[in-house]
C-alpha positions as MATLAB code, in Angstrom:
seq = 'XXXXXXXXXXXXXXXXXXXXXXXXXXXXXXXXXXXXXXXXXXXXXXXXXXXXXXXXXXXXXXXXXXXXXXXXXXXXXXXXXXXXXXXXXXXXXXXXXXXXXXXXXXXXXXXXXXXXXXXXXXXXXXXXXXXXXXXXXXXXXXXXXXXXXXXXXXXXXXXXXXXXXXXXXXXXXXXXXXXXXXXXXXXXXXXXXXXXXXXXXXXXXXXXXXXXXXXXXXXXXXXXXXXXXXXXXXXXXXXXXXXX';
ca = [
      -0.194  -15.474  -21.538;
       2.082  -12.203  -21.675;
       5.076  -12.523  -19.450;
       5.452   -8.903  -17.920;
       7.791   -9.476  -15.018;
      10.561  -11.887  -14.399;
      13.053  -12.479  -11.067;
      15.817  -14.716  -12.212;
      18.527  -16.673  -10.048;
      17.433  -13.414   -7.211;
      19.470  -13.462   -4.028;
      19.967  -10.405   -2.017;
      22.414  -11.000    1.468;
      24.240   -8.824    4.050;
      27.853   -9.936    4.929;
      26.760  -14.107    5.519;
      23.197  -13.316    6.220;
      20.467  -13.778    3.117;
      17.644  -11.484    3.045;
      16.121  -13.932   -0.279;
      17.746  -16.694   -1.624;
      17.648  -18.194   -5.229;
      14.117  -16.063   -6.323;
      12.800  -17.551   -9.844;
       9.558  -16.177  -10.616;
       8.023  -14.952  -13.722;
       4.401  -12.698  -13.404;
       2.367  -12.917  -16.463;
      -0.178  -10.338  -17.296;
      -3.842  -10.775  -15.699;
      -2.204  -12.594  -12.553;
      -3.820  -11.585   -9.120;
      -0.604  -12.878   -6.854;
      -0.635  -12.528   -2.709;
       2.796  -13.175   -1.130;
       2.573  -14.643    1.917;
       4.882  -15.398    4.854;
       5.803  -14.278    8.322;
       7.314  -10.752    9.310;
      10.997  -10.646    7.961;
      10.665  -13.480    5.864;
      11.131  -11.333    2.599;
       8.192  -10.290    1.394;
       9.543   -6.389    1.790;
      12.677   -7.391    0.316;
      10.951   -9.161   -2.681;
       8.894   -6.764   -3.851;
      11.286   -3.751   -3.374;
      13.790   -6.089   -5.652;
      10.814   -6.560   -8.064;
       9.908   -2.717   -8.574;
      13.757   -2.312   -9.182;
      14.258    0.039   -5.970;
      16.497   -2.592   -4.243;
      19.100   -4.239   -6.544;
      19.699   -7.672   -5.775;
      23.320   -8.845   -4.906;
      22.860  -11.928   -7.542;
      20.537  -12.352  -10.658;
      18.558   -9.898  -12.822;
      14.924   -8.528  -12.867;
      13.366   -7.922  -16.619;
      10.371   -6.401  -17.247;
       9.066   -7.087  -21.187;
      12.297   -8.638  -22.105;
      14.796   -5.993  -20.460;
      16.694   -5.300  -17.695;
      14.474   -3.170  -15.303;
      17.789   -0.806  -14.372;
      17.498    0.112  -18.653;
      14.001    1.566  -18.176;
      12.644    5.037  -19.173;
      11.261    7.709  -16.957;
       7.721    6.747  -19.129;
       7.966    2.975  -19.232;
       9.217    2.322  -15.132;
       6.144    4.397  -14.588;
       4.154    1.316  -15.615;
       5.294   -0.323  -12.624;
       3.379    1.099   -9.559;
       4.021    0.662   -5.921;
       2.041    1.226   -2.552;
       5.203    1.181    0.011;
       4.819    0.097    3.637;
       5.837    3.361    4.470;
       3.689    4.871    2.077;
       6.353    7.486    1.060;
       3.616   10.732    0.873;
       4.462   14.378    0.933;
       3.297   15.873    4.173;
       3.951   19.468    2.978;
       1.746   18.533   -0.396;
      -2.138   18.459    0.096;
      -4.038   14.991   -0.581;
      -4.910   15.996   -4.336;
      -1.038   17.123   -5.374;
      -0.222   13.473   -3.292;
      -2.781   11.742   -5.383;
      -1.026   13.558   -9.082;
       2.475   13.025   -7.771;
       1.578    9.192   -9.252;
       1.446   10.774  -12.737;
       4.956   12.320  -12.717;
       6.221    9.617  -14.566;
       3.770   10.033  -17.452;
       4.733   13.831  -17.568;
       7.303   16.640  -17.497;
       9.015   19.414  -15.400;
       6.348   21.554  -16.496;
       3.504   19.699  -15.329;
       5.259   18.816  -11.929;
       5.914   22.560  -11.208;
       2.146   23.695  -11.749;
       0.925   20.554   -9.528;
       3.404   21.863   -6.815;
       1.833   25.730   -7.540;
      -1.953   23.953   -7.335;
      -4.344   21.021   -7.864;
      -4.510   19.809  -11.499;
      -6.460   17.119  -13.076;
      -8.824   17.914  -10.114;
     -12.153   15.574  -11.109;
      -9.202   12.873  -11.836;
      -7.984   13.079   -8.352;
     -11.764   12.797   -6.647;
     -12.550   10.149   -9.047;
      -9.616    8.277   -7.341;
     -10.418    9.770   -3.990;
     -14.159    7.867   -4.227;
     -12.320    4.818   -5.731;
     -11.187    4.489   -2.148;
     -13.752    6.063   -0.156;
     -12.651    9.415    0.595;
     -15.124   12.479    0.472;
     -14.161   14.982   -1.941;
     -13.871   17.665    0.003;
     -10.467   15.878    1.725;
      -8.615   16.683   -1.857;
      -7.229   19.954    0.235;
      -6.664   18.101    3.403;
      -2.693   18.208    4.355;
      -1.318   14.627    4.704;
      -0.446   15.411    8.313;
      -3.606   15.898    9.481;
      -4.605   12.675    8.351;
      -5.175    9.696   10.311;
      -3.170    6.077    9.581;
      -5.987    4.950    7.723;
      -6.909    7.806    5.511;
      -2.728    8.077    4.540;
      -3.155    4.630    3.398;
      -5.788    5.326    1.289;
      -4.245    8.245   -0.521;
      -1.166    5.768   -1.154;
      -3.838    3.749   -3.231;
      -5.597    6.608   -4.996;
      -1.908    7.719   -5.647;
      -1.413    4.502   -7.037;
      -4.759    4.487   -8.907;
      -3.854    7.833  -10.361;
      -0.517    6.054  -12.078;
      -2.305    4.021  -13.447;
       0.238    1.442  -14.218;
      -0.002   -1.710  -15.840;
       1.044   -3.726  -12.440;
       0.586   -2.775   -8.973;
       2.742   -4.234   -6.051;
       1.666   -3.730   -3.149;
       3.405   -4.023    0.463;
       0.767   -4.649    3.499;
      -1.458   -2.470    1.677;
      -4.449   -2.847    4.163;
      -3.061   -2.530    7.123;
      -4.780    0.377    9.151;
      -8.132   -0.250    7.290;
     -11.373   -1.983    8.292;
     -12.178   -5.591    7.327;
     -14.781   -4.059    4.760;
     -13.212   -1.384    3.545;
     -10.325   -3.518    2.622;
     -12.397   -5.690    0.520;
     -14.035   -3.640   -1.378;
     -10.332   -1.723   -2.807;
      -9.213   -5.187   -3.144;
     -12.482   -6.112   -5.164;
     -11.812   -2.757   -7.393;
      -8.224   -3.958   -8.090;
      -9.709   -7.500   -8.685;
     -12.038   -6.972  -10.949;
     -10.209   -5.671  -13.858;
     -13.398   -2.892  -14.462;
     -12.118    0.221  -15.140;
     -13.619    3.490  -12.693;
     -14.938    5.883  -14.353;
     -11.850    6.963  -16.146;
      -9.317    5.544  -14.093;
      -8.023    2.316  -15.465;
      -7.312   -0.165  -12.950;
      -4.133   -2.604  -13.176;
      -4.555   -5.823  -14.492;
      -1.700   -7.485  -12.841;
      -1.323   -7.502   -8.911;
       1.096   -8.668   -7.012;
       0.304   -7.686   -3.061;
       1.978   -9.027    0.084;
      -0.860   -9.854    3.047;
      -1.539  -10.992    6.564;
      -5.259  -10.922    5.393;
      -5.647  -14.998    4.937;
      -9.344  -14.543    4.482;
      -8.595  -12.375    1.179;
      -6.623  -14.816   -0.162;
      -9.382  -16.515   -1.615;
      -9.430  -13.236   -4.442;
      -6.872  -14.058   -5.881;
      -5.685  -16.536   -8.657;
      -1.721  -17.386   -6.975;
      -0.222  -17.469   -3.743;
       3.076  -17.029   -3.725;
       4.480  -18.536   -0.459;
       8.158  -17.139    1.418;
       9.828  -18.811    4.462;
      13.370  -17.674    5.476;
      13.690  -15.651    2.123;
      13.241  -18.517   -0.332;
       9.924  -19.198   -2.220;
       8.358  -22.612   -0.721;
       4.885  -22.206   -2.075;
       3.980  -21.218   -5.610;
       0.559  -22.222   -6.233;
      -2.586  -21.758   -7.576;
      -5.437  -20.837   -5.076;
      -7.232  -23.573   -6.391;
      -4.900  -26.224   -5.537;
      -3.344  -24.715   -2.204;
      -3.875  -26.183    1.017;
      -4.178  -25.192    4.395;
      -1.705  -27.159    5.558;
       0.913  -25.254    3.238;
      -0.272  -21.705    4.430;
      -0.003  -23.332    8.547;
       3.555  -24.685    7.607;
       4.540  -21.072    6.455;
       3.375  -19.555    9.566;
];
């Protein structure tokens, strides 16, 4: 297997207090990875430290052999996010939301005429019915949207990177039982949509249990330290009710 990511000797603390403590873990390519754990036990924190937007107070993140902090503009954009907060432009419509995930892959030039208008524009509905959107919402503002529909343009944002791994923080929060299986089969499946190609390597914090199942790790966090790394095969329940 290709090792893409790697968290060595990790530990990230405030004053006396540890937000994650002693964080090995290495994320080959192909790996379908849920993190797991209660509210503030790190999950945030580990996959902020693994996308390089948080740097840890000990140890070093490398992504294909270097230091994550050494990255280009072109190669960090192979690392995508969906952020708990989402992190959209309300004063951007949903399609210049969806093509502000290719900035990475492209210059000033290109960012100015997406701020002037829609580009790419069957790109961005391809991504919009990726995640169930209408087309028609591609000139929707972000503020009139509701929780559920913001969420959604994270993903197509996301799907509109199209990086080689996606981390993902609560990314179904706000959206049905259904709806959130069927994006999480799309990112599962490793089948390209029509000409958006889909990560191959996922790495998603849940509360979901029953989609656990989907993937092929669980990566399990109590008190900021990894107690559970395991395949979904051999997990048990009585690991996943001792982490809660």
């Amino acid at each position: 297997m290709t090792k893409l990511l790697e968290l060595k000797e990790i530990s990230l603390y405030h004053k006396d207090n540890f937000r994650v403590k002693n964080i090995n873990l290495i994320v080959n390519q192909g790996e379908k990875i849920a993190i797991v754990g209660k509210s503030g036990a790190g999950k945030s924190t580990l996959i902020s430290i693994a996308n390089g937007s948080i740097l840890p107070s000990e140890g070093d993140v490398i992504w294909k052999g270097q230091s994550i902090n050494n990255l280009r503009k072109r190669e960090y954009s192979n690392i995508g996010t969906i952020w708990q907060d989402l992190s959209l432009i309300d004063e951007l419509n949903v399609g210049q939301n969806i093509n502000c995930g290719a900035l990475g892959k492209h210059g000033f030039l290109w960012a100015l005429k997406n701020l002037v208008g829609i580009i790419d524009k069957e790109l961005c509905k391809e991504c919009l019915a990726a995640v169930g959107l209408p087309e028609k919402s591609i000139y929707s503002y972000i503020s009139k949207l509701s929780g559920g529909q913001k969420k959604r343009i994270a993903i197509a944002r996301l799907l509109r990177q199209e990086p080689e791994i996606a981390l993902a923080d609560e990314p179904f929060s706000n959206l049905d039982p259904l709806l959130s299986e069927n994006i999480l089969d799309l990112l599962i499946n490793n089948k390209n949509y029509f000409n958006i190609q889909i990560p191959k390597t996922l790495i998603i914090s849940l509360h979901q249990l029953n989609l656990l199942n989907k993937f092929n790790r669980v990566i399990g966090i109590k008190e900021g330290e990894i107690v559970i790394d395991s395949s979904i095969n051999d997990l048990k329940p009585s690991q996943i009710d001792w982490i809660f």
